[in-house]
C-alpha positions, 0 to 999 in steps of 0.5 A, a space after each residue: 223946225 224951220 230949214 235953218 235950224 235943221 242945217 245948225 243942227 246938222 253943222 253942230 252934229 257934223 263938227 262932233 263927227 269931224 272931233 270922233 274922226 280925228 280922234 279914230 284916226 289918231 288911234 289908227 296912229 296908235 295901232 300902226 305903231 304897235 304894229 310895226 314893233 309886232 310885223 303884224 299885217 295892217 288888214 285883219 279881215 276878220 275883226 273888220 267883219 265883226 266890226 262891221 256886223 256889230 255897228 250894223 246891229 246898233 242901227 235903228 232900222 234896216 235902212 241906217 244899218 245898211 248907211 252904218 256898215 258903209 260908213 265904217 267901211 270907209 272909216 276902215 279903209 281910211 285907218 288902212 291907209 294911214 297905217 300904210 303911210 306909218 309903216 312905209 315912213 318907217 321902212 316897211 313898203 313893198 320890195 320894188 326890185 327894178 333898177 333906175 338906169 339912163 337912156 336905153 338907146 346907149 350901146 347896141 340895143 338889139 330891137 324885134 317888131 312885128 310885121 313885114 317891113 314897112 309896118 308902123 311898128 319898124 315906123 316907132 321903132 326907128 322913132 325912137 331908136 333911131 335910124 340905124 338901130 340893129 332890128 329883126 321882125 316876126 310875124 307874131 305879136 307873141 314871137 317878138 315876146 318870146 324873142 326877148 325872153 330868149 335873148 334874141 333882142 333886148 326890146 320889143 316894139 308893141 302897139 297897145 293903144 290906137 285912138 280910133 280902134 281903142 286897145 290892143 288886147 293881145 298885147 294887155 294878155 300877153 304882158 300878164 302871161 310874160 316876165 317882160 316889163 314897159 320902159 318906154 313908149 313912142 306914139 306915132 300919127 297915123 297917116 295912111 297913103 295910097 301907093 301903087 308901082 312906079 307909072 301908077 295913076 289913080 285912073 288906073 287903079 281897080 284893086 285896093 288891098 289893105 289892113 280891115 281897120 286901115 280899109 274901114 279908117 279910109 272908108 270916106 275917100 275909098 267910097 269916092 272910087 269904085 274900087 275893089 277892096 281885099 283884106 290882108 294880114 297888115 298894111 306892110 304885106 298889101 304894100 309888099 303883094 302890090 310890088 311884087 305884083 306890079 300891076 297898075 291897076 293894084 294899089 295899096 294903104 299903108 305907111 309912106 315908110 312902106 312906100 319907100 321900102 317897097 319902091 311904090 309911088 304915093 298917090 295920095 296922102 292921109 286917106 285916112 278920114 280922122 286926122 287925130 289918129 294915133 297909135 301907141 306902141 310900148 317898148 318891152 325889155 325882159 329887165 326890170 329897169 326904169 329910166 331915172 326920169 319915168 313918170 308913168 307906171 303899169 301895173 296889173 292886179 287882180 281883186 277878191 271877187 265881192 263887193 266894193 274890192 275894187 273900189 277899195 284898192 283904187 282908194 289907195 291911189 287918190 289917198 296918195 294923190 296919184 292921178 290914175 291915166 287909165 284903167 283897162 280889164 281883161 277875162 281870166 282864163 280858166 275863171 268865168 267872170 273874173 277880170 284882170 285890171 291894168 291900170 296906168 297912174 302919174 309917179 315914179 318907183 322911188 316917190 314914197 308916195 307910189 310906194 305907200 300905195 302899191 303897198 296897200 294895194 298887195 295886201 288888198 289885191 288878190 294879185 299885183 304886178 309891176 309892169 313898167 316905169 317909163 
């Protein structure tokens, strides 16, 4: 046959799938509405199973069985979804119990960050709070998780994201290993200065102290000096030894923040070589509230651990035109070659369409928590 025939044909053959289609569907329809009379679930693994042994057997070859079997996956999945809308048009979604409120800086919020004063963290913090916010500061990522959970502040200021460095992993398990929730972030421009005690000049600086990152983002300036240069625990505790000590042969890299906490003289500025280096910080409360205006959403989720699981759960969200901003995994513990997922899409808690999709996602995922709205 010539290549124009062939394609009519194959044009004849597809309109009769999109006719099969539409009439599989439209009996998906039918099966949702029984359903929901009966509160039976949407997914029965094991008729999906028998189904898909059974299409797979009436292939000619093992090549068109294998093409079979992921034609009516997908065809499954795309009645599960439909059936998914039906249901939650109907009532039956997934019980979502954080409150919508207004802005969370209204009152006296009692804010935690970790860090020595001066850190980026107490920088977004007063960003987004404001100057006089009622704060306290510890020195662990898990004690300012901890500090909520007990009550004695109502927010937390993380860092979860920095441009350059990539994700904060701690902060991805401990928002898994906690009951605190997201409701809202602040991104901060990363500018880091060299700063020494009042008389310091360049010419007098041999020791440099700094955050390993911060040292490593700097390195383009710092290799035009012959400086010696020492690690600490973070940017705020360089400053602070280099007060302490007042030795003008010491300097530090950290926030002009620091510098003006700790009295030091800057004595460059944006040593650090990226110029779009940012960082962003989440702030956690242990209430599961979202402002009335969030347009992002958390979650994380856990998947059976077998072929095309997660393909399945991540079709839920483009079926329902949410555009997914980010996707991270992190190991189980105690389940080698297992994964967590945290995933971050575009929506509110009360669009119908997030809510169709979370459904579908809890009961195909093996695990699924709502981590924020903000």
């Amino acid at each position: 046959m010539e290549l124009s025939e062939i394609r009519k044909q194959l044009d004849e053959c597809d309109a009769e799938i999109v006719k099969l289609f539409e009439k599989r569907m439209s009996l998906s329809e039918a099966v949702a509405s029984v359903k929901l009379e009966s509160g039976k679930a949407v997914l029965d693994k094991e008729r999906e199973a028998s189904k898909l042994a059974r299409v797979s057997e009436m292939a000619s070859n093992e090549i068109n069985s294998e093409g079979i079997k992921e034609v009516f996956k997908l065809l499954m999945s795309m009645s599960r979804k439909l059936q998914y809308r039906m249901l939650e048009e109907n009532g039956r979604h997934i019980n979502i119990p954080f409150i919508p409120i207004g802005d969370i800086r209204q009152g006296s919020p009692r804010v935690v960050f970790q860090g020595d004063e001066g850190a980026y963290s107490q920088l977004a913090m007063k960003r987004y709070f404001g100057d006089d916010v009622s704060y306290i500061n510890v020195p662990t990522f898990r004690s300012a998780m901890t500090a909520i959970s007990e009550g004695s502040a109502d927010y937390a200021v993380l860092p979860i994201e920095n441009s350059t460095a990539g994700i904060v992993n701690e902060i991805y398990d401990l928002l898994a290993e906690y009951e605190n929730y997201i409701v809202a972030e602040q991104v901060i421009k990363v500018e880091h200065c060299l700063m020494g005690p009042k008389g310091a000049k360049l010419s007098d600086i041999k020791t440099v102290y700094s955050h390993p990152q911060s040292l490593m983002q700097s390195q383009r300036f710092l290799e035009t000096h012959d400086w010696k240069q020492i690690s600490m625990p973070n940017n705020a505790f360089a400053a602070r030894k280099v007060a302490d000590d007042a030795d003008l042969s010491q300097a530090a890299i950290a926030s002009e923040l620091a510098a003006e906490i700790y009295g030091l003289s800057i004595l460059e500025r944006g040593v650090n070589s990226a110029e779009n280096n940012s960082t962003r910080f989440i702030i956690v409360t242990g209430q599961k509230v979202y402002r009335e205006d969030a347009g992002k959403i958390s979650i994380c989720f856990e998947v059976p651990h077998e072929s095309g699981s997660l393909y399945n759960c991540l079709g839920h969200f483009i079926f329902n035109g949410l555009n997914i901003s980010k996707i991270e995994s992190r190991p189980i513990e105690g389940r080698t070659w297992e994964y967590r997922f945290f995933l971050d899409f575009d929506g509110n808690l009360s669009d119908p369409s997030v809510r169709c999709a979370l459904t579908g996602l809890r009961e195909e995922a093996r695990y699924l928590r709502v981590l924020g709205n903000y």
